[in-house]
VOLODREN-259256 format. One record per residue (C-alpha): residue in three letters; x negated, y, z. Coordinates in steps of 0.1 Angstrom, whole numbers, plus 5000, padded with zeros to 4 digits. Example, Ala and Ser with C-alpha at 12.3 -4.5 7.8 and 13.67 -1.06 7.14 Angstrom:
BEGIN
ALA487749555078
SER486349895071
//
This chain:
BEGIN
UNK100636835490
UNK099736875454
UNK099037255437
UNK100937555456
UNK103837605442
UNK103637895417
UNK106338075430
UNK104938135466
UNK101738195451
UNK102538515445
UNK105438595471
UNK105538805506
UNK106938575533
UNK108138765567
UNK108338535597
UNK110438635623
UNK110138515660
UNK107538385685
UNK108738005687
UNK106237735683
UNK107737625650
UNK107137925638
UNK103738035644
UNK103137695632
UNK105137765601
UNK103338085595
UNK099837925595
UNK100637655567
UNK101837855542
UNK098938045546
UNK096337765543
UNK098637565517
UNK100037855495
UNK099038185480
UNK101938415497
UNK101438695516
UNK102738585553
UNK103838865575
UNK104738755614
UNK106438965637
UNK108438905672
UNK111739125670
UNK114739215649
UNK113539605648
UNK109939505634
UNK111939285614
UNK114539585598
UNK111739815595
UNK109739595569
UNK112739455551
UNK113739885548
UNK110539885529
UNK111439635507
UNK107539475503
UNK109039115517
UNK110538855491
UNK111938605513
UNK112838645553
UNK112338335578
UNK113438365615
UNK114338165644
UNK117538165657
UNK116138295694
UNK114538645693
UNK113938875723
UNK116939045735
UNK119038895705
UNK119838655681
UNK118938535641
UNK122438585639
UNK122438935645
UNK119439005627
UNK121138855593
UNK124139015595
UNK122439355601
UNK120039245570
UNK122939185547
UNK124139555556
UNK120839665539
UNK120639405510
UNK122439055494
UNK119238985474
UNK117038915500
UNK117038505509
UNK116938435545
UNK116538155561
UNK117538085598
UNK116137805616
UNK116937655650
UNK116637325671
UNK119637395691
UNK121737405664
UNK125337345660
UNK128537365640
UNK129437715651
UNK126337895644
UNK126037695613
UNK129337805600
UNK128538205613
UNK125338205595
UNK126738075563
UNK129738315570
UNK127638595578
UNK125438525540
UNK122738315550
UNK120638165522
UNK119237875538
UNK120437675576
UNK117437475588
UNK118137255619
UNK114937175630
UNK113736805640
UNK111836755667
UNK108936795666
UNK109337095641
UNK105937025624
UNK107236675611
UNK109336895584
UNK106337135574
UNK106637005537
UNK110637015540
UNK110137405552
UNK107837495517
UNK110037325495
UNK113537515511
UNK111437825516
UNK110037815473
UNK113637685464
UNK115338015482
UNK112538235464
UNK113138055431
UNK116638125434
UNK116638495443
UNK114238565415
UNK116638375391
UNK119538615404
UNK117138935402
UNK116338845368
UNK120338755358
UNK121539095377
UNK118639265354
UNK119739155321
UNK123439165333
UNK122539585340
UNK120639595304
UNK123239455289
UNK125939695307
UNK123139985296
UNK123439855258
UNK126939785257
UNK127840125269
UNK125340305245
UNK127340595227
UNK125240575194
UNK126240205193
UNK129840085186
UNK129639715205
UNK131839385202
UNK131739065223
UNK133238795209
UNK134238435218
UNK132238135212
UNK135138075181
UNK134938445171
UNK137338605184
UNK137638925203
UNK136838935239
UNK135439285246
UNK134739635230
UNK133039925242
UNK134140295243
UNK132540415211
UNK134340135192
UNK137240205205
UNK136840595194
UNK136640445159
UNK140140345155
UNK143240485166
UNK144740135178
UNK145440025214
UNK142739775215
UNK144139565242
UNK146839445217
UNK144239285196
UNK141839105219
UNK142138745210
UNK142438805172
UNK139538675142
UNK136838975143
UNK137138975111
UNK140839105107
UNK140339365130
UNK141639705120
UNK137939825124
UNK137239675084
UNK140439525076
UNK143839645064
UNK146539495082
UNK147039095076
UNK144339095058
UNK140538955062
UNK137439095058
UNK135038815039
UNK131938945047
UNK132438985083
UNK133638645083
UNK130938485068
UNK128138695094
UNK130538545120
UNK130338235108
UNK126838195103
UNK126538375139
UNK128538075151
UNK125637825136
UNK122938025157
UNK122038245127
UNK121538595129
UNK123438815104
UNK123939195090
UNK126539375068
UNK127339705062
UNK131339795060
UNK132740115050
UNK135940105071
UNK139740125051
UNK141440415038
UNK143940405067
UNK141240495091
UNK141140865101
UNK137940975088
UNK136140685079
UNK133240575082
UNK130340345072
UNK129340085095
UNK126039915098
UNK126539555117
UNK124239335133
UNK125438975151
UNK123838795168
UNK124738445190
UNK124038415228
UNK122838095242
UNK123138015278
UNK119637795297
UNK121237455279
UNK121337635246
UNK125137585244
UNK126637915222
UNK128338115250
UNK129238425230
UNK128538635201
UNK127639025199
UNK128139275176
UNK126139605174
UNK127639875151
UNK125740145138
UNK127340435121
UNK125540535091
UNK127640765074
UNK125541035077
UNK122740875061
UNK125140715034
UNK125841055028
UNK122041225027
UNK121240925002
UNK124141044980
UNK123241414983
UNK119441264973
UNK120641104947
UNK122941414932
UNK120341664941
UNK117641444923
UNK120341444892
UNK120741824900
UNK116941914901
UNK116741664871
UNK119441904852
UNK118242224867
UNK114842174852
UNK116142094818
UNK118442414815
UNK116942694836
UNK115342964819
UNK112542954839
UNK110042654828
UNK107542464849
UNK104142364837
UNK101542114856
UNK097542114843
UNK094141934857
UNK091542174864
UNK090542184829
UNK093642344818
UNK095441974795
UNK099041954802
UNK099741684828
UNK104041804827
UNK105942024808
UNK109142104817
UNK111742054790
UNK113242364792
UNK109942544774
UNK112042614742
UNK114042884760
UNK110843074766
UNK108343004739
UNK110442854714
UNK108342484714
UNK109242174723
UNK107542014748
UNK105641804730
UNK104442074709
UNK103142204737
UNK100941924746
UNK099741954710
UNK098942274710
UNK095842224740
UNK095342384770
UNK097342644790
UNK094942924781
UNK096342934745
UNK099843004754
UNK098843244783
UNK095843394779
UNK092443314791
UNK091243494827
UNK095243484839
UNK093843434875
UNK091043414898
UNK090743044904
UNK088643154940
UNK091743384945
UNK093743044944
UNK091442894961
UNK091843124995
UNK095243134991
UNK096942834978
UNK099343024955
UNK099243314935
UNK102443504929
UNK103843744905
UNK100943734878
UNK102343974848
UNK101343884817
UNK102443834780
UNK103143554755
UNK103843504721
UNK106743244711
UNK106943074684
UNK108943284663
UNK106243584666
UNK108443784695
UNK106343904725
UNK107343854762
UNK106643984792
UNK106243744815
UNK105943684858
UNK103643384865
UNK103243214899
UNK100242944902
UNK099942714931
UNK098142424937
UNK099142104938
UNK098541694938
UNK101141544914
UNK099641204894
UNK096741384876
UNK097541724879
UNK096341994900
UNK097742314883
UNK101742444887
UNK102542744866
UNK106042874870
UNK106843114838
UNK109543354841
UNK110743584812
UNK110843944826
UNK111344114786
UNK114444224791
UNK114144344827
UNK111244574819
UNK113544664788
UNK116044774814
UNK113444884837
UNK112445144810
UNK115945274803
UNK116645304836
UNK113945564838
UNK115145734811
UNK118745744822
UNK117645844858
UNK116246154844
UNK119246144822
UNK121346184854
UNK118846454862
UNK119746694836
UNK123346604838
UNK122846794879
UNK122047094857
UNK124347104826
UNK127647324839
UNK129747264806
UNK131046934789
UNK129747034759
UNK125547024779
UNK126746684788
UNK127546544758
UNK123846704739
UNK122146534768
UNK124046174762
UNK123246204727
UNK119446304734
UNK119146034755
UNK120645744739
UNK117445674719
UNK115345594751
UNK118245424769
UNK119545204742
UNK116745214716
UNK119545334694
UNK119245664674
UNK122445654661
UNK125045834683
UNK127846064698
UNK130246204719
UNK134046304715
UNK135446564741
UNK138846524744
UNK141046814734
UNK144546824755
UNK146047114741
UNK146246924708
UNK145946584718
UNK142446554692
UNK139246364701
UNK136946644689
UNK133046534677
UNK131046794699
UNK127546624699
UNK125646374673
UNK122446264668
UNK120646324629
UNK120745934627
UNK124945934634
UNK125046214604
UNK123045994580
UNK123945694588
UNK128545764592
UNK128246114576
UNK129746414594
UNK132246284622
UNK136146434619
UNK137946504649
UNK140646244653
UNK144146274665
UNK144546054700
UNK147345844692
UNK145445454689
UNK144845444650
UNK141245464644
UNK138345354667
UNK137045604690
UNK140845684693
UNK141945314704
UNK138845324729
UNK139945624749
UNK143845544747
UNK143145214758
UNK140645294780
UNK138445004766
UNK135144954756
UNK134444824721
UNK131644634710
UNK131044494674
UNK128044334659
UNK129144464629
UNK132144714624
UNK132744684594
UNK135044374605
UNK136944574627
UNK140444644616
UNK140745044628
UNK137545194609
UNK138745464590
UNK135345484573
UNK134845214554
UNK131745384535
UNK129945374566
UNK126345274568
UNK127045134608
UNK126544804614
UNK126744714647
UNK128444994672
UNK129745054703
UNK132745274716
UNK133245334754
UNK135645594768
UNK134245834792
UNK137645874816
UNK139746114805
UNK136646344790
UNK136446154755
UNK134145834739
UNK130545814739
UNK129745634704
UNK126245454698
UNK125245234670
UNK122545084647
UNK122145004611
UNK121344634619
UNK124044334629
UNK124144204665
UNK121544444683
UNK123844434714
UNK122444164737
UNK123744154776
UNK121244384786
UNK122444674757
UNK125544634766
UNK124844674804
UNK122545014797
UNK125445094776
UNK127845084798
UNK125945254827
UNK125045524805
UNK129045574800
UNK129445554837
UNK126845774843
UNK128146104816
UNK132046034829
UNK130646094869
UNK128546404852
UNK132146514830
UNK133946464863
UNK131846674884
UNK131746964862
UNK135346934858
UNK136046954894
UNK133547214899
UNK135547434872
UNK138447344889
UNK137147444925
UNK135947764906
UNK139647834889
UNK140947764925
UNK138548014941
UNK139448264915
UNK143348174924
UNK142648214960
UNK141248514956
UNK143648664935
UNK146248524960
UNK144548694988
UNK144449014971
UNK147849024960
UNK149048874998
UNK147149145013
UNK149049424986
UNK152249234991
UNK151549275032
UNK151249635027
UNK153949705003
UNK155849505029
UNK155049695054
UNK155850025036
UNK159049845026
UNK160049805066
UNK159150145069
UNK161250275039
UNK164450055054
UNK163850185090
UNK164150565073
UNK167050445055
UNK168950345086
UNK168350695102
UNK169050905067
UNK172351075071
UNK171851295035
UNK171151164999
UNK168151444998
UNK166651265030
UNK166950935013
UNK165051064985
UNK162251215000
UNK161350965029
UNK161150684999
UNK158950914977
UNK157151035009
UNK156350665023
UNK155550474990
UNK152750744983
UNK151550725021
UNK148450505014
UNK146050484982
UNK148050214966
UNK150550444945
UNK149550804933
UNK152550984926
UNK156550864931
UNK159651044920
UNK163651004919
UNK165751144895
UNK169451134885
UNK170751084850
UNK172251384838
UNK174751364809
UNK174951684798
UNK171451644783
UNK171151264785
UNK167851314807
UNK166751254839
UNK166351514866
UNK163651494897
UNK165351514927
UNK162551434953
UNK159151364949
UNK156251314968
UNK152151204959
UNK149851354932
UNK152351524911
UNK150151824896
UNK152251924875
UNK153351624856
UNK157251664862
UNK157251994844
UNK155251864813
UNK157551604805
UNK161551594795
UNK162451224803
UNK165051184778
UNK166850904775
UNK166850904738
UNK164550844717
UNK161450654705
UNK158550754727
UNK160050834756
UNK158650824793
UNK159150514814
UNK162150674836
UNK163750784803
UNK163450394789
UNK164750294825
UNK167650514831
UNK169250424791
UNK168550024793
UNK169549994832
UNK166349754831
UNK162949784855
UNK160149944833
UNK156949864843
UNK153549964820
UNK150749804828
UNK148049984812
UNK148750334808
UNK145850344783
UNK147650104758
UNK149050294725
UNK147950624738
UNK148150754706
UNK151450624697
UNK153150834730
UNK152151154743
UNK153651134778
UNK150550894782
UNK147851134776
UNK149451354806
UNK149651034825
UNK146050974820
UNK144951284829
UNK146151254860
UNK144850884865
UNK148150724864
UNK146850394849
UNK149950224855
UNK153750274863
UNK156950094873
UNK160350274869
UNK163150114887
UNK166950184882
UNK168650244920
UNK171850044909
UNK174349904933
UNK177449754924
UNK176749794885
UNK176550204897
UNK173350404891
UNK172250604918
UNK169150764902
UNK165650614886
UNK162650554910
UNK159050584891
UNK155850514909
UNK152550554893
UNK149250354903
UNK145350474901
UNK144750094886
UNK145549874857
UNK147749584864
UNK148849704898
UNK151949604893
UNK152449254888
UNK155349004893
UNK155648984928
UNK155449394933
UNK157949384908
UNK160349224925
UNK160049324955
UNK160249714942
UNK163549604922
UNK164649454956
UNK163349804973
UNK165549984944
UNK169049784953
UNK168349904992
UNK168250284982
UNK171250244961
UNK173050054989
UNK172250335011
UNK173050624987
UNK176550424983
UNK176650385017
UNK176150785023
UNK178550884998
UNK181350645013
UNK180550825048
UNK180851185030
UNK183651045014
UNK185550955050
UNK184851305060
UNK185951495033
UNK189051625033
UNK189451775000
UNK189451584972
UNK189951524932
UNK193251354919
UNK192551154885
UNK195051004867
UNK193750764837
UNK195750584813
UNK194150214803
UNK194949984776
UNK193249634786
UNK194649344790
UNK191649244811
UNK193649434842
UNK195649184860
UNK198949384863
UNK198849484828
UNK198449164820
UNK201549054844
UNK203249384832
UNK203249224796
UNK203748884800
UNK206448924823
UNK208049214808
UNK208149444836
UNK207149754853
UNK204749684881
UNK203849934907
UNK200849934936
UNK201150204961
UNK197450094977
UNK196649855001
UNK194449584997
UNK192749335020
UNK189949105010
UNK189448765029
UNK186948455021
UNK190048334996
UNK189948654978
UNK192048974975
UNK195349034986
UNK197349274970
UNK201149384975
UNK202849514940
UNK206049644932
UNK208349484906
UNK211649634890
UNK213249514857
UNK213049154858
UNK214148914887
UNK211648834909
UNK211348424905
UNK210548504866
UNK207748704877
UNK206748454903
UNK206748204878
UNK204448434849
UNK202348524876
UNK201548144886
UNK200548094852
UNK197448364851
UNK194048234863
UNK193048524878
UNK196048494901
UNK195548234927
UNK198548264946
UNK201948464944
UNK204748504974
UNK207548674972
UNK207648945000
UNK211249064995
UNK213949074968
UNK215549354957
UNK218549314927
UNK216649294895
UNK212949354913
UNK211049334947
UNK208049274964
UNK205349044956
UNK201548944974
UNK199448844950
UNK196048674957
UNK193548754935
UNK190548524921
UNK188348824911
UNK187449144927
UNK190449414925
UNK189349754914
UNK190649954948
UNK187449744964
UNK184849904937
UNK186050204939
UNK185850204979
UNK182050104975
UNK181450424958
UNK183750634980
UNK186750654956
UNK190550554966
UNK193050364943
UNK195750584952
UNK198250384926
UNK198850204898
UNK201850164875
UNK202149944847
UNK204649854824
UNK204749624792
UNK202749894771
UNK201050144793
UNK199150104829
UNK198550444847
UNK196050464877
UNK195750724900
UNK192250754920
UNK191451034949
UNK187451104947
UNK186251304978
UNK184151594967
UNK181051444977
UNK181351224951
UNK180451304914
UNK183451254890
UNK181751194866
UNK180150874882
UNK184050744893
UNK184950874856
UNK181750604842
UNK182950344862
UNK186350314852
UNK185450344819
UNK182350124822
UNK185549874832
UNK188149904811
UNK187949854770
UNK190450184770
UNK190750464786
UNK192150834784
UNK192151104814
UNK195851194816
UNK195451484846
UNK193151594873
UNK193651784905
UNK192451914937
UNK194151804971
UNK193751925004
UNK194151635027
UNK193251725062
UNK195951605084
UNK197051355062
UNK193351245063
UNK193051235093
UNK195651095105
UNK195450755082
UNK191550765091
UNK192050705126
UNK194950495125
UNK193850255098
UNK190450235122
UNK192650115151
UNK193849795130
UNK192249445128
UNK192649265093
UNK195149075104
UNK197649355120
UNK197049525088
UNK198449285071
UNK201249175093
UNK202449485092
UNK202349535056
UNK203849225047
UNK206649325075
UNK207249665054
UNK207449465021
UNK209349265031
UNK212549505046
UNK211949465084
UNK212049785088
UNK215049865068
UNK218449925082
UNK219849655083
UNK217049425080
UNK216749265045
UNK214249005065
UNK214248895096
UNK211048805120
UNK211348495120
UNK211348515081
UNK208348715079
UNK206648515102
UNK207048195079
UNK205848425050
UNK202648475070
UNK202448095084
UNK202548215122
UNK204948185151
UNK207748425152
UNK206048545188
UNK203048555170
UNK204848805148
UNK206749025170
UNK203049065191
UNK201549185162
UNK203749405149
UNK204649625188
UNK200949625186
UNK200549835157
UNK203550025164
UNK202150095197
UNK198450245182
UNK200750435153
UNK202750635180
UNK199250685200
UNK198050835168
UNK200351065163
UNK201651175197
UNK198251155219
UNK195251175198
UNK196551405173
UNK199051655191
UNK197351955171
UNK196851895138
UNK200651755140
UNK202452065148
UNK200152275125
UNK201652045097
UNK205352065114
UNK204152475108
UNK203252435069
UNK206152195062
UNK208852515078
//
């Protein structure tokens, strides 16, 4: 044989069996090749090695011990395909030639005999079966990198046909359209929805493609359509497969998106354009040197700085001319790389100095070495510097407790806040609705001349400010229409309103001296007096509010113990059964505590139109006896004033006009400082004066007031109430008979217009629809009457009771209080009245417990006219008595059944009216009725024949 065969050279052969032929076998390819032989006699030698994997090629006889070739392949091919095997046997036939092929044998050798005659025949199968395992190995390996590229999730991936259609995608380009991809396999690449709008064609995919097809390589990059969610930008690569002939099998497309980095080169780009703007129009400018200090760069934004150009900065030399020699310590630099913060100043070109921060670094840009970044700080330390000021500005405004302090320190201050000397502050005045000038510096005065206070209604400038609650600024005000000074030397001014307090005013001889930063310190200075104006206002107010809640406390705690004597006065009252013990338990219990010195009551007495002490109780020492308390007269004391005007008197100050009336020089020398005199009136009736003197100024104020007038209106109820109990109990009485003239009376009135004679005979009853009164009429029919009556408002109601010829009986309901119920509050009877067209008598029993003279003032406190026509005593015992105990017996409504039964003739003989008849009157049933009226019966005979047996036949005695 010629050279081994290169591909055994460098191959492991495994020889399986212990036949001739094969020992044989194993020898020559030892001595004619380079491959690794390994022999060994049984199928489990045999596994164990191929397990390892170190054998490239397997060769075994068909015989083994205790088995076959056969077996051994087939359990082979349950480990591995790739291995070639070759099976070899002399005894060979159809069958086992077929089950080794079946069961995946590489290569079936039927050996000749002898087996050494096909040595060379054995190399060349065994080299072939190598060759051709190492061609599959190599087409399985590029097959799995292809599968490895092809499913790569950076790369979108397209396969295409040899005449450039689609045959295959991968998953990430299928992610990058939303189309069912299977519909358009088949179609040109280069109308594929990937870079083409529908029915249309892509021309530079086509043309890659095409070249592609030629067995060129190709790239484009695509920016996918506009009906593409979120597109993108593709980068494509194609390139042509060959297969071993060279014939164009397919073509392959790798996608790369790049849209991110088509994006970051955009961003360069703008931010390059940005930087490139930035640089020309921010205030801070840039400036590169060599070591020597010549500019290398300068930014072209210097101007806004320094004023220059920047090219007559490179004319003017080095650095250390426009900043200053010694700016740094270039071994500082050294250390550090950078120096920050370097404060320093400059002079621009107009002359104006700046404070400027300077950071040095070092750097490597074309020739220079040196970056200076300048920043102007002027009008930060400008602000810096005011803000110190105002800080201790806002110091003393923790101190100043008035507006007016306030507005001195704003005006003190405004120099080192504002650098403005001219200024000043207007407090706003609410009472009058004025902006008042309450502080101003000399500079304001010279400058604007005295400032007037202005009225707050928009016209002139501080005035608009605070109205509007706007700030004003003008760089000169003389073009402002709302100066009312047009002789002013201001120029440029400023108005700012300070909340509701008033305007802070600053402002300068020169035009335009408010830049951003003036205006800012302005402002805050503003800001800063209105928090100052609104804490001393709230702290006045939380002051006033104290004081209020003090004084409320103070009077709660008097009002507590006047109410308490109050409760004790109405307890008394409740258990008084005289007027004497009424008196004194009131006097008695005001004067209890400290509060009240000295308390009296008194009655009015006509005779001398003076008022009389009664009771009294406190520190009188001797003050009753040294006064007269007329009711006449200028100067007279408080009771005196009370008792003529009906009013409550009250004197505060005792000391007040001591001169003009004596009684207050006895009052002071007995330390009554202070009084209040309250009329005890009930039902428009006095019942005496109660005066109570204080050791203190002011001790009675409103709310003691009142409730002492209220205090006043209980006595007199209970006086009334005391004399109405005497009155029940007294048997003997005064008749008065009066003769009015007013047409006020409502049966005079009815008298007249109906031009009749009316008579009551008493009896009244009062409901929540007012008064109910049966009268008498004779001289006129009874309808006419009806009909005059309806027309009178303060009639509300008229029925006819019973008719009588030319007369009758008639219930009228009154709108208005009749005068038998005010004379029953003060213990008095209306016997009877009797009017006609020109006179109206009245007849009116007084008990003796009762003054006359007080029924006597009422009546003509009533009428417009009166005369006393006769007066006499009565002795009323039985009779009294009598009509007591039965009138006690009756409700309301039996009263008035029964009255209305008596008017109307039910109990005449014959009836004039039956029950039934009445009993429609009174809008009840006719049982109703009859129930009511056996009732009353019933308690009339039980007054008279059980309860009052006695005092009967004594009067059956008297009338014999």
């Amino acid at each position: 044989m010629g050279s081994s065969p290169p591909v055994l050279n460098s191959s492991t052969v495994l020889l399986v069996g212990t036949n001739d032929w094969i020992t044989h076998f194993a020898a020559t390819l030892e001595t004619r090749t380079g491959a690794t032989v390994h022999s060994v006699g049984t199928k489990a030698e045999a596994i164990d090695i191929v397990r390892k994997g170190t054998s490239d090629c397997l060769i075994s006889d068909y015989s083994l011990e205790e088995t076959t070739g056969l077996e051994l392949l087939r359990e082979i091919r349950e480990e591995t395909t790739a291995l070639p095997v070759l099976l070899g046997t002399a005894a060979g036939n159809e069958t086992i030639a077929s089950e080794a092929i079946e069961a995946g044998v590489t290569d079936y050798i039927a050996l000749t005999d002898p087996p050494e005659g096909m040595t060379d025949e054995l190399i060349e199968r065994t080299e072939r079966a190598v060759r051709s395992a190492q061609r599959s190995d190599t087409q399985r390996e590029r097959a799995r990198q292809f599968d490895a590229i092809f499913s790569d999730s950076r790369t979108a991936t397209w396969v295409l046909d040899p005449d450039g259609s689609l045959a295959r995608v991968n998953e990430t380009a299928r992610e990058m359209v939303d189309e069912d991809v299977e519909t358009i396999v088949g179609e040109p690449f280069w109308t594929l929805p990937w870079w083409a709008e529908a029915g249309a064609t892509n021309a530079d995919i086509r043309h890659i493609v095409e070249n592609a097809l030629g067995g060129t390589f190709g790239n484009a990059v695509v920016q996918q359509p506009s009906h593409v969610e979120d597109p993108r930008v593709i980068d494509l690569s194609v390139r042509p497969v060959e297969n071993e002939r060279g014939d164009l099998v397919s073509i392959v497309v790798d996608g790369v998106d790049i849209t991110q980095r088509v994006d970051l080169e955009r961003d360069l780009r703008q931010s390059e354009e940005l930087h490139r703007v930035t640089l020309n129009n921010m205030t801070d400018t840039v400036l590169i040197t060599d070591e020597s200090g010549e500019y290398t760069y300068v930014c072209p934004n210097v101007h806004f700085i320094f004023g220059y150009t920047a090219d007559e900065i490179h004319e003017q030399g080095t650095i250390d001319d426009l900043l200053g020699e010694d700016l740094f310590d270039r071994d500082e630099l050294a250390a550090g790389g950078v120096l920050k913060n370097i404060e320093t100043t400059a002079t621009d070109k107009a002359g104006r100095e700046h404070t400027l921060l300077v950071n040095v670094r070092e750097v490597s840009i074309q020739d220079g070495t040196l970056l200076f970044s300048c920043r102007d700080i002027t009008k930060r330390k400008q602000r810096e510097e005011a803000l110190a000021t105002l800080q201790g500005t806002a110091r003393d405004f923790l101190y100043a407790e008035t507006h007016q302090e306030i507005a001195q320190h704003v005006v003190d201050d405004t120099s080192g806040v504002l650098n403005l000397d001219a200024s000043a502050v207007y407090l706003f005045d609410a009472d009058a609705n004025d902006l008042r000038p309450t502080a101003q510096t000399a500079t304001m005065k010279e400058l604007n001349g005295p400032l007037p206070t202005v009225h707050a209604d928009g016209t002139t400038l501080p005035s608009y400010s605070f109205v509007e609650d706007k700030a004003l600024f003008f760089d000169d005000v003389h073009e402002a229409d709302r100066l009312d000074n047009r002789a002013t030397d201001l120029r440029s001014a400023t108005y700012i309103p300070l909340g509701n307090h008033g305007v802070f005013v600053a402002g300068s001889d020169q035009v335009g001296v408010f830049d951003d930063v003036t205006r800012e310190l302005a402002d805050l200075l503003a800001a800063t007096a209105e928090a100052a104006l609104d804490r001393v206002t709230r702290e006045s107010r939380l002051r006033e509010q104290d004081r209020t809640l003090q004084q409320q406390n103070e009077q709660l705690t008097s009002l507590n113990r006047i109410n308490e004597t109050i409760r004790e006065i109405d307890q008394a009252l409740v258990q008084a059964e005289t007027r004497e013990e009424v008196n004194h338990t009131v006097c008695e219990l005001l004067t209890a505590d400290d509060r009240f010195r000295f308390a009296w009551i008194g009655t009015v007495d006509p005779t001398t139109d003076s008022v009389d002490p009664r009771a009294w109780a406190g520190s009188e020492q001797g003050y009753l006896d040294s006064q007269s308390f007329a009711t006449e007269g200028s100067g007279t004391e408080p009771a005196g004033q009370a008792a003529a005007t009906g009013d409550v008197t009250i004197v505060r100050n005792v000391a007040a006009g001591l001169r003009d009336e004596p009684w207050r020089k006895d009052a002071l020398a007995r330390d009554y400082l202070s009084l209040l005199s309250i009329p005890l009136m009930y039902n428009d009736l006095t019942h005496g004066i109660l005066t109570v003197y204080a050791p203190t100024q002011d001790a009675f104020d409103d709310t003691t007031k009142a409730v002492l007038a209220e205090l006043g209106e209980t006595i007199a109820s209970a006086l009334s109430a005391i004399e109405r109990k005497n009155a029940l109990l007294t048997t003997s009485m005064t008749r008065i008979e009066f003769a009015i003239d007013d047409p006020a009376f409502v049966l005079s009135r009815l008298a007249q217009d109906a031009a009749c004679t009316l008579s009551y005979q008493g009896g009244v009853r009062q409901s929540t629809e007012g008064s109910y009164v049966f009268v008498t009429v004779e001289g006129e029919s009874l309808d006419n009457v009806t009909e005059v009556a309806s027309q009178l408002n303060a009639i509300d109601d008229v029925q006819q009771i019973s008719t009588d010829g030319d007369g009758g009986v008639l219930r009228l309901r009154l709108t208005q209080p009749f005068l038998a119920l005010e004379l029953a509050d003060h213990g008095a009877v209306f016997r009877e009245a009797t009017a006609d067209p020109t006179t109206t008598t009245l007849v009116i029993d007084i008990p003796d417990s009762i003054d006359v003279r007080t029924i006597t003032h009422l009546v003509r406190e009533t009428f417009s006219t009166v005369e006393l026509r006769a007066k006499q005593t009565l002795d009323q015992t039985v009779e009294h008595d009598l009509h007591s105990t039965f009138l006690e017996k009756l409700t309301e409504r039996q009263l008035e059944v029964i009255q209305t039964a008596y008017y109307s003739g039910y109990f005449e003989s014959p009836r004039e009216r039956t029950g039934e008849e009445v009993a429609e009157t009174l809008d009840i049933s006719p049982p109703a009725f009859y129930t009511h009226a056996r009732t009353v019966q019933r308690k009339l005979f039980a007054t008279l024949f059980e309860e009052n047996s006695v005092p009967i036949a004594a009067a059956a005695g008297r009338v014999e």
